[in-house]
C-alpha positions in Angstrom: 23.9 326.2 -213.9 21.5 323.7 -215.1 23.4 320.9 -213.3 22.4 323.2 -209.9 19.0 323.9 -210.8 18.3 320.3 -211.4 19.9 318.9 -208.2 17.7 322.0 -206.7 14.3 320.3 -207.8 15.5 316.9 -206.5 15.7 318.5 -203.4 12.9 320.2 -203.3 10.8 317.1 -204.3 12.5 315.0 -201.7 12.0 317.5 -199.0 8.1 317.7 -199.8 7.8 314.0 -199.5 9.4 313.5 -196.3 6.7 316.4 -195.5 4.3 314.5 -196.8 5.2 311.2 -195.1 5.9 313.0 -191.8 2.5 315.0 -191.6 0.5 311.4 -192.7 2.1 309.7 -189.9 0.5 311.9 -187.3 -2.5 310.4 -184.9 -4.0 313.3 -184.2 -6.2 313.6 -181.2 -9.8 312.3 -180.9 -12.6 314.2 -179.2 -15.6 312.8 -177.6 -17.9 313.5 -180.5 -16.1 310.4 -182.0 -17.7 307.9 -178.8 -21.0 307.2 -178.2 -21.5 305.5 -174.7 -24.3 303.0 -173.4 -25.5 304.0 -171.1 -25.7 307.6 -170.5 -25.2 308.2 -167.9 -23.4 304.9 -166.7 -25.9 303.1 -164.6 -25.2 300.2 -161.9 -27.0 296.3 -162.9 -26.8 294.8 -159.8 -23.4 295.1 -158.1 -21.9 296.0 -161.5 -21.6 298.8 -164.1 -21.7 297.4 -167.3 -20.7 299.6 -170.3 -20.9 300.0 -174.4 -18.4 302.1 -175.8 -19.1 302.6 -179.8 -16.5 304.7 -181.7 -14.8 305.8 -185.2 -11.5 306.2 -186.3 -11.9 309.0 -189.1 -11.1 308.5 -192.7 -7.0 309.2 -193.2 -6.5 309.0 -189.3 -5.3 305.6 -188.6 -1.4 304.9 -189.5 -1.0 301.5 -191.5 2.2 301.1 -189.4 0.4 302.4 -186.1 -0.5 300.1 -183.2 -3.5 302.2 -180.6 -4.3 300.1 -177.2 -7.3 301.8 -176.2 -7.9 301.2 -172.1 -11.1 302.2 -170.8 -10.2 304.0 -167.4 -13.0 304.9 -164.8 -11.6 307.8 -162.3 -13.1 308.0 -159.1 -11.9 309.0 -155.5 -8.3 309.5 -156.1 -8.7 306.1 -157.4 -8.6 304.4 -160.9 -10.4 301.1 -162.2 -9.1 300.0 -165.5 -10.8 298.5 -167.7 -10.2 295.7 -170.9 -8.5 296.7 -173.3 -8.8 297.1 -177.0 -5.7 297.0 -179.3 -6.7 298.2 -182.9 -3.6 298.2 -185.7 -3.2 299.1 -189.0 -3.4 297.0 -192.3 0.8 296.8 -192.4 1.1 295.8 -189.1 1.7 292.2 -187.9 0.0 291.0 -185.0 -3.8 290.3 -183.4 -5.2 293.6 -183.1 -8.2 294.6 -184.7 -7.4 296.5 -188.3 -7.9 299.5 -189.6 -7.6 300.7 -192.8 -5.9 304.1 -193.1 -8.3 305.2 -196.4 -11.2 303.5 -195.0 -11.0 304.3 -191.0 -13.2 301.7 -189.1 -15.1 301.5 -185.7 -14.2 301.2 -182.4 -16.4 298.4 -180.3 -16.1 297.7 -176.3 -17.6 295.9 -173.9 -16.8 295.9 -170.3 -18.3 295.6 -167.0 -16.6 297.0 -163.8 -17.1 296.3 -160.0 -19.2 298.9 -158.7 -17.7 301.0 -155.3 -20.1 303.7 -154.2 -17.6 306.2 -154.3 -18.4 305.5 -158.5 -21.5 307.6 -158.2 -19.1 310.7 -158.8 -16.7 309.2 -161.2 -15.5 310.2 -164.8 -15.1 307.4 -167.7 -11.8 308.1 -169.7 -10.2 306.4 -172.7 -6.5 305.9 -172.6 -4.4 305.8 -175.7 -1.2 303.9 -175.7 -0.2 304.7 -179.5 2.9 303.5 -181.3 4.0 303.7 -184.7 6.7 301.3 -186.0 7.7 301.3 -182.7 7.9 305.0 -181.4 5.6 306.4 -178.8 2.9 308.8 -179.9 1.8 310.8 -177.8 -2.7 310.9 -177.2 -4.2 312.7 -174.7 -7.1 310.9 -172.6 -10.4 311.5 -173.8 -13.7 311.9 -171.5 -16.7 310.1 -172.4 -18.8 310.2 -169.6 -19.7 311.1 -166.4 -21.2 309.7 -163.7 -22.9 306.5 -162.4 -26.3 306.1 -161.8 -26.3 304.2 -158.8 -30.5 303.2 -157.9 -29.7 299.0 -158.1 -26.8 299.1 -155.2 -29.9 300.2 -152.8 -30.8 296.5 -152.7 -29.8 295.5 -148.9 -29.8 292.0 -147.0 -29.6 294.3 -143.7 -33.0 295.1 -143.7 -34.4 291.2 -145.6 -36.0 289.3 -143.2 -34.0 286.3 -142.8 -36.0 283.1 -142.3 -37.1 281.6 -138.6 -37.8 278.2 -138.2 -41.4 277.7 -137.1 -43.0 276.4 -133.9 -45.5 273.7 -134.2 -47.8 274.8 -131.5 -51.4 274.5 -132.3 -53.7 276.2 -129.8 -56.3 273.6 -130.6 -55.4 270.0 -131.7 -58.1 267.6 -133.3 -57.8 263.9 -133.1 -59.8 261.1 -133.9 -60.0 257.5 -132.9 -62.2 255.2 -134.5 -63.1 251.6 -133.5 -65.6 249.1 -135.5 -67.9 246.6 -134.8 -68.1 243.8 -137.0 -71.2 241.7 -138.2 -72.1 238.0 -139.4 -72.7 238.4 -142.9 -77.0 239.1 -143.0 -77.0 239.6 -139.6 -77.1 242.7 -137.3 -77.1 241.8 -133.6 -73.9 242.8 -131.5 -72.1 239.9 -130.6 -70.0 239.4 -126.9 -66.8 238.8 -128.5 -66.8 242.0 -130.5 -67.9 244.2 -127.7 -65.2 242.7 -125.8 -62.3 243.7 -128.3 -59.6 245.6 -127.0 -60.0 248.0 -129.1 -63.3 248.9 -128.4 -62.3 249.3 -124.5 -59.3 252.0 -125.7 -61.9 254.1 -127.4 -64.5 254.1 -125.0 -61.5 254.7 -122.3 -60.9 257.5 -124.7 -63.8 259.4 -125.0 -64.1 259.0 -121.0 -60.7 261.0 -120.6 -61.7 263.7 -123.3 -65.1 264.2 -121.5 -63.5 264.5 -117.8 -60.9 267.1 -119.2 -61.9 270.4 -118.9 -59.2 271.2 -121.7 -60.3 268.4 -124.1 -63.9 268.7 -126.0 -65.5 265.2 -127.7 -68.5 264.6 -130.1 -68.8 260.8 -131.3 -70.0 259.4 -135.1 -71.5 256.2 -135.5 -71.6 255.0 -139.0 -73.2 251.6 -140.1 -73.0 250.1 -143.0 -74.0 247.0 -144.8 -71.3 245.3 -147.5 -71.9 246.0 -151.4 -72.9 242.3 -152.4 -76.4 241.3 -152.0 -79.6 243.1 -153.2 -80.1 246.6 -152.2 -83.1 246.2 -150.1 -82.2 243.7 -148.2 -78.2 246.2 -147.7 -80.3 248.9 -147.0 -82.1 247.2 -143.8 -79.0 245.3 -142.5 -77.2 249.2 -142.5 -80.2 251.2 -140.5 -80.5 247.7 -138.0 -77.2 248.1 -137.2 -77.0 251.6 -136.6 -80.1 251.2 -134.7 -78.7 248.5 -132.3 -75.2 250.4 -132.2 -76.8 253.2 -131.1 -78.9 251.8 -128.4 -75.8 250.0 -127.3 -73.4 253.4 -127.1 -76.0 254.6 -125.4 -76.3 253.2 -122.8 -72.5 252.3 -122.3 -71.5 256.3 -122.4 -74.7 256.8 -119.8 -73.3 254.3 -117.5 -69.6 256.5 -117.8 -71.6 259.5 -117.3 -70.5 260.4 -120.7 -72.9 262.9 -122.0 -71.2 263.9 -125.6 -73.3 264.0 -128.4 -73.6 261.4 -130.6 -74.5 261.5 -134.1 -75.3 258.3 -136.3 -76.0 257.3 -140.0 -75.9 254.5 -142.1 -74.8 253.6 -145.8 -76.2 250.9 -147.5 -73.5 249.6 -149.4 -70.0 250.5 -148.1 -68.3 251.1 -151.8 -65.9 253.7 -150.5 -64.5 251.3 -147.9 -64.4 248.8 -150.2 -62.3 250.7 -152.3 -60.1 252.0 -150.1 -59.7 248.5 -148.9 -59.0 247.1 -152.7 -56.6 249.7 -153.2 -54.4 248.9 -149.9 -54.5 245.0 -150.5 -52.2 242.5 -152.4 -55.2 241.1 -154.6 -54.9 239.4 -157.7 -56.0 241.7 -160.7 -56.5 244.3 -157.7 -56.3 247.2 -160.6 -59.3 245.2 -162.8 -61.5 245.7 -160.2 -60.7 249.4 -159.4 -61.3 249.7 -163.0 -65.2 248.5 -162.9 -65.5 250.8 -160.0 -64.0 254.3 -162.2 -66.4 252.7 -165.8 -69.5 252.1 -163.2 -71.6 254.2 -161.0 -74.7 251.6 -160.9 -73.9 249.3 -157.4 -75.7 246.0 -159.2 -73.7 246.4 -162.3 -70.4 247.1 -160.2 -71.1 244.1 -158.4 -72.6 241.9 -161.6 -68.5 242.8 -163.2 -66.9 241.9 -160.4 -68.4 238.5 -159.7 -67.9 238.2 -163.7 -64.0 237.9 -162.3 -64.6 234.5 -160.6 -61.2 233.9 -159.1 -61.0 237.5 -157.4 -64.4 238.0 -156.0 -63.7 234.4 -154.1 -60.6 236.3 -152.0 -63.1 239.5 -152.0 -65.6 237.8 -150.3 -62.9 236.3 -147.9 -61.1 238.9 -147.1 -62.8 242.2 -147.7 -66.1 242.2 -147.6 -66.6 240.7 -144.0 -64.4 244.2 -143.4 -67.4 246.0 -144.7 -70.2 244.7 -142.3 -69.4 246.9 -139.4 -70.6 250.2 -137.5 -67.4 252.3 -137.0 -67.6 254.5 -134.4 -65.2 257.8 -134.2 -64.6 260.1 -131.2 -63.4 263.5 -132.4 -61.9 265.2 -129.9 -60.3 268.9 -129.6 -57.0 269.0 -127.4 -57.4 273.2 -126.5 -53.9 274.4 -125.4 -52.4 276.1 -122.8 -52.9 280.1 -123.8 -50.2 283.1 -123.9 -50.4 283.8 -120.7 -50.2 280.1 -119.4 -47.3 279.6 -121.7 -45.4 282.8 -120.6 -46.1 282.4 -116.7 -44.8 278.2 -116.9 -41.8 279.2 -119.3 -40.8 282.1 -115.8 -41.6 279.5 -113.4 -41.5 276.3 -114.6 -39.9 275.6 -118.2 -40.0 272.1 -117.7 -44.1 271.9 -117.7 -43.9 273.3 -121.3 -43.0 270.8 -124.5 -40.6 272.0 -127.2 -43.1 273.5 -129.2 -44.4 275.5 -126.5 -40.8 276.7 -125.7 -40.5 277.3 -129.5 -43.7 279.0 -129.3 -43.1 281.1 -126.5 -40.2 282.8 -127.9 -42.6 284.5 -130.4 -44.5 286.0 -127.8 -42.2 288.3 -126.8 -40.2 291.1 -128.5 -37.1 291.2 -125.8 -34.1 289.5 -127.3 -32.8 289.3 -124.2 -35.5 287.3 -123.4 -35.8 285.4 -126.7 -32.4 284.1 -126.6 -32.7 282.7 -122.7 -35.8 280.6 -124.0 -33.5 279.6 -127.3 -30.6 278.6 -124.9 -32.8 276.5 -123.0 -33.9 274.8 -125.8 -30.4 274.0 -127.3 -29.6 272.8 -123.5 -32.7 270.8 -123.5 -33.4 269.6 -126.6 -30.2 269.6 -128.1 -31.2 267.5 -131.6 -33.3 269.8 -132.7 -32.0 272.9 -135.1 -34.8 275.2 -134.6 -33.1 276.7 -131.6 -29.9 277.3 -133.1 -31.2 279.3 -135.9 -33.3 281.4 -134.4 -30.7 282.6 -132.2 -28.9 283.7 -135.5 -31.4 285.4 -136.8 -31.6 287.8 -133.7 -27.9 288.0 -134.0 -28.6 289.1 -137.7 -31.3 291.3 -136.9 -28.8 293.2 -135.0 -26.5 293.4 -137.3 -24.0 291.2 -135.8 -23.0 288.6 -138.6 -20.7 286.8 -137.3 -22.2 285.5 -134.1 -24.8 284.8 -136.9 -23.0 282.9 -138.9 -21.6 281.1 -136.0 -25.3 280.2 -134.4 -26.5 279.2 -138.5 -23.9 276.5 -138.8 -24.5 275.2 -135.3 -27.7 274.6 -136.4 -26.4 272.3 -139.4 -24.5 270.4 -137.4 -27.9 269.3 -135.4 -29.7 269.2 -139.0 -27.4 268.8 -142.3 -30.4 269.8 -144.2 -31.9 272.9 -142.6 -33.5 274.4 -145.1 -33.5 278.1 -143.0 -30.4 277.6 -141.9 -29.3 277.9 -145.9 -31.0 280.6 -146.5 -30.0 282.9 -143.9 -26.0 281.9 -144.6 -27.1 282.7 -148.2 -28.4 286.1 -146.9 -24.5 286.3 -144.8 -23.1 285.8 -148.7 -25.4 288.5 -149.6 -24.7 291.3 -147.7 -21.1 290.7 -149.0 -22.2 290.5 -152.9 -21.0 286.7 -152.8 -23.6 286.1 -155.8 -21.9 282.8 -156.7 -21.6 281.6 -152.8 -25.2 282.5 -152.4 -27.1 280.6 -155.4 -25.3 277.3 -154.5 -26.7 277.6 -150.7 -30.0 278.8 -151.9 -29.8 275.5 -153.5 -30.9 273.8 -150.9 -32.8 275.9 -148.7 -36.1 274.7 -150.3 -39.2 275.2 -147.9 -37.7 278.0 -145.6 -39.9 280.7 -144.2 -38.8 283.9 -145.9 -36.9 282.3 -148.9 -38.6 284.5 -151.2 -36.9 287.6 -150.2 -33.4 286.2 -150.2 -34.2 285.3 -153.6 -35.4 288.4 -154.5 -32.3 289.7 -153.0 -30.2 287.4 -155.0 -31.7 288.3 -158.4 -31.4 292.1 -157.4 -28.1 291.8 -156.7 -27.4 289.7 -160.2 -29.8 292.5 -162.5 -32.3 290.2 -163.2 -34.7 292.4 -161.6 -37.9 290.9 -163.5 -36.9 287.5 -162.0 -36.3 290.1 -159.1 -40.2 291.1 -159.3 -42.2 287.5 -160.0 -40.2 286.3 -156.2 -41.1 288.6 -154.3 -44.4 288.5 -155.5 -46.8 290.3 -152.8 -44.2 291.1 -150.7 -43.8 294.4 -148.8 -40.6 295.9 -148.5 -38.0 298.0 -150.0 -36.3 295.6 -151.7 -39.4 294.5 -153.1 -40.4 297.7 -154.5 -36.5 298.5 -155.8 -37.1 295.7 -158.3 -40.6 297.9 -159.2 -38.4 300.8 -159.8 -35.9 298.9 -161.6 -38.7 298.1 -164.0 -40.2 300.9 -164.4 -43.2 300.4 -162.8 -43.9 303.1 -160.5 -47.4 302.5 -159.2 -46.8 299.5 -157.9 -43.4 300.5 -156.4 -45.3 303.2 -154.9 -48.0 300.9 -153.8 -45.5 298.6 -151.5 -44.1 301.1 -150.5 -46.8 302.8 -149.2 -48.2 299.7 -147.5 -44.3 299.1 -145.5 -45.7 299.1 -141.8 -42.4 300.5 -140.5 -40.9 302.4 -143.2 -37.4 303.4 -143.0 -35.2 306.3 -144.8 -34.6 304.2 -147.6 -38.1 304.1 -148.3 -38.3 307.5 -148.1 -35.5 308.0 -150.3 -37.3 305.4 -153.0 -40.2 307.7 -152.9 -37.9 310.4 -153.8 -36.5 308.6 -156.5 -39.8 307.7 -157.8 -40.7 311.5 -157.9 -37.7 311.9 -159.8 -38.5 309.5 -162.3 -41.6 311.0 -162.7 -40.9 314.8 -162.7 -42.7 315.8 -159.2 -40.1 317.9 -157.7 -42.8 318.8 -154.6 -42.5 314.9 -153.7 -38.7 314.7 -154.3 -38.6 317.7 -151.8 -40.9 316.0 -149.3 -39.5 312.4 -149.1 -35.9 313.7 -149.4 -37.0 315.8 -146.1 -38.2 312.8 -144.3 -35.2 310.5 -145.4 -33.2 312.7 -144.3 -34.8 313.3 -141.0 -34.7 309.4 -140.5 -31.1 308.5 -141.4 -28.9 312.4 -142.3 -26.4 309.9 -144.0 -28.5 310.1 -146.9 -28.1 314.2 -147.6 -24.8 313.2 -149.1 -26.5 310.5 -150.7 -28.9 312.7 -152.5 -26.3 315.0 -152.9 -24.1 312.8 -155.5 -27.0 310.9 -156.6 -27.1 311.3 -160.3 -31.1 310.4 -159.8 -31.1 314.1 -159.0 -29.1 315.5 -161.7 -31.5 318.1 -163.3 -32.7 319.4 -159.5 -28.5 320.1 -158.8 -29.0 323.8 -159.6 -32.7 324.3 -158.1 -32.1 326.2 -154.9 -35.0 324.5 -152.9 -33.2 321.5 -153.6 -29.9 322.9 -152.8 -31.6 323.6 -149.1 -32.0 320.1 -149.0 -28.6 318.5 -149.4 -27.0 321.5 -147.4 
């Protein structure tokens, strides 16, 4: 009887362990309250949703013989994106994971990013749990952790960026200048035959003949005399106003026999030192940069010229070569060129293209707001003028404007095969890249796009689209649009997104729908209602917008807003 009751307690003790061991080998299901998730809710950073998952594995929960893969799973659509995952093992287990210690429990740490599809916006965020202890499967249902993805960033658009023209060079009114000097004896001031004879002085006054007679061409002339910066001053100072005198007298007289009545206006310096500077500067002289030095350390004109005749050797070449430059009246015809106006332009482009130069042409594509039209005036360029890109590009960005991207595309790398280094041509493929989140494709052609018109925005763009939405903010600087205020909103700064968007001169329903957001933001539910209302009248696409977007979470069970998104 003893023998039994013993072999009874053995039993009994045995069977109580394996109890023991069975019920400790359990993982028993987690709950939510063990994850904290960053953010909350999820929230879009440029075409991405990047996401913090912090958790605990309780004291006495984790196996020393278990191995947990933890996958992060966002459900969305029917559809599943997986995220990394996480193997965590316990402290008798042989392998990479991360350990846990079954007395001590430990913390659960992820990082992941996924690629944002706007059906996300209604999504759920799920951990997985693919459990195993020494070997067998243990079952762990999913757990949620959070709902929803704030979606504000992915409003960012190349569609309505203004991609970058290449400019015309027409100038209504082009100055130019000619000048042509008369040269004196050193001392002297008469005008002598074989200078009035120079060539050059027959092109000018030719010139200012031709400027005069052309009712399209206005010319004022300048007659400065001077005297060269060696000597004394008095004696400079005479020479100068003789000479401007006798130049005068004589221009006089030879615009009066053209019938040349343009105003003249004369002066005189003494002592040329600008000229001779400038002429110093521009010359192969010996110890060129001593003298230019005495000049800057000098402003007294007998102790510049005292320190330069110190430098024996140079003032000898000076006085050779420079300073009989300096003894001269130069006269200067400035003449206005006033071009043909709009109308002109537009009435020779319909009835006679070939009166008007390529900047004209380029010109007078700006002039109208018929693409039709445009593009004839761009062909004829490209069949005209076939080296230059300008055409080319312009014709893609009306194809872009109208939302047709490949003809686009097409038209932007004609126009690099005419000009390898188009800078606008750059950044409107880099625009292209854009509109399909090709971040990567689109730094490297931004690269060189350098001086484009409009490179600001697609840079703005680019940041948007990357998160780096202060970077975002100092491009687009003062511009006006909606991406320009998304980055605003993106910052928090409300006024000023507000502000631009406010001052957009043909506001669309996405900047309606900003405004809304805006009011969200900042708890006005009348303006939610109100720019929602006029979004919606604009584009209806976004009522289902609104109604998924998490921007209006706390306004789901208001009925007014329920009106809305019906």
């Amino acid at each position: 009887m003893k023998t039994k009751n013993f072999y009874l307690s053995l039993l009994m003790i045995a069977f109580v362990g394996i109890l023991s061991t069975s019920c400790s080998s359990k993982l028993t299901p987690l709950t939510p309250s063990h994850f904290n998730v960053t953010p909350t809710p999820l929230e879009t950073v440029g075409n991405e949703v990047p996401v913090s998952i912090n958790g605990i594995f309780p004291e006495k929960w984790f196996n020393s013989h278990a191995t947990v893969v933890v996958t992060p799973v966002l459900k969305y659509a029917g559809k599943e994106a997986i995220g990394t995952s996480y193997t965590y093992q316990g402290d008798k287990v042989a392998g990479n994971g991360i350990v846990i210690h079954k007395n001590r429990g430990g913390n659960l740490a992820m990082n992941l990013k996924y690629e944002y599809e706007p059906e996300m916006r209604e999504s759920e965020l799920f951990l997985r749990f693919n459990a195993k202890i020494k070997g067998k499967t243990v079952e762990l249902p999913e757990v949620k952790v959070a709902d929803g993805v704030v979606a504000t960033s992915s409003l960012a658009s190349a569609h309505n960026t203004e991609p970058s023209d290449a400019q015309d060079a027409f100038q209504r009114i082009i100055q130019q200048k000619q000048d042509a000097n008369i040269l004196f004896l050193i001392e002297q001031s008469n005008l002598r035959s074989s200078e009035l004879s120079k060539s050059e002085l027959a092109a000018w006054k030719k010139r200012v003949k031709e400027a005069y007679d052309d009712d399209r061409q206005n010319v004022d002339i300048e007659i400065s005399a001077y005297a060269s910066p060696d000597g004394k001053l008095s004696l400079n100072e005479r020479l100068a106003a003789e000479r401007e005198k006798r130049t005068s007298a004589y221009l006089g007289d030879e615009m009066k026999k053209q019938e040349v009545n343009a105003q003249i206006n004369a002066r005189y310096t003494a002592e040329d030192w600008e000229g001779f500077r400038q002429l110093v500067e521009a010359s192969n002289l010996q110890d060129k940069d001593l003298v230019l030095r005495v000049l800057s350390m000098y402003e007294d004109p007998e102790t510049r010229e005292r320190e330069i005749k110190n430098i024996s050797v140079v003032f000898e070449e000076l006085a050779e070569t420079i300073l009989p430059q300096l003894r001269r009246s130069r006269l200067t015809a400035n003449i206005e060129i006033i071009g043909k106006s709009d109308d002109e332009i537009m009435s020779f482009w319909k009835n006679n293209p070939n009166e008007l130069n390529i900047e004209e042409l380029m010109y007078a594509a700006t002039l109208t707001e018929d693409r039709t039209e445009q593009e004839k005036i761009y062909q004829y360029l490209t069949a005209n003028y076939s080296q230059d890109y300008r055409a080319w590009n312009n014709i893609g960005t009306n194809f872009f404007r109208a939302g047709e991207f490949d003809k686009a595309m097409q038209a932007f790398n004609r126009a690099l095969q005419v000009k390898s280094d188009a800078p606008e041509a750059y950044t409107n493929l880099a625009l292209l890249a854009l509109s399909n989140n090709e971040t990567d494709k689109a730094e490297e052609l931004l690269g060189r796009a350098a001086g484009a018109k409009d490179l600001e925005q697609t840079m703005g763009l680019l940041f948007l689209k990357s998160g780096e939405y202060s970077k975002a903010v100092e491009a687009f600087g003062d511009v006006k649009t909606n991406n320009a205020a998304l980055a605003q909103i993106l910052t928090n700064n409300y006024n000023r997104a507000s502000e631009i968007l406010n001052d957009i001169k043909n506001p669309d329903a996405t900047t309606a729908y900003l405004l809304a957001v805006i009011a969200a933001r900042t708890n006005n539910f009348n303006d939610v209602s109100a720019h929602l209302n006029t979004a919606i009248e604009r584009d209806s696409a976004m009522k289902a917008l609104a109604a998924s977007d998490l921007e209006f979470a706390k306004y789901r069970s208001n009925a007014a807003f329920q009106s809305i998104i019906r």
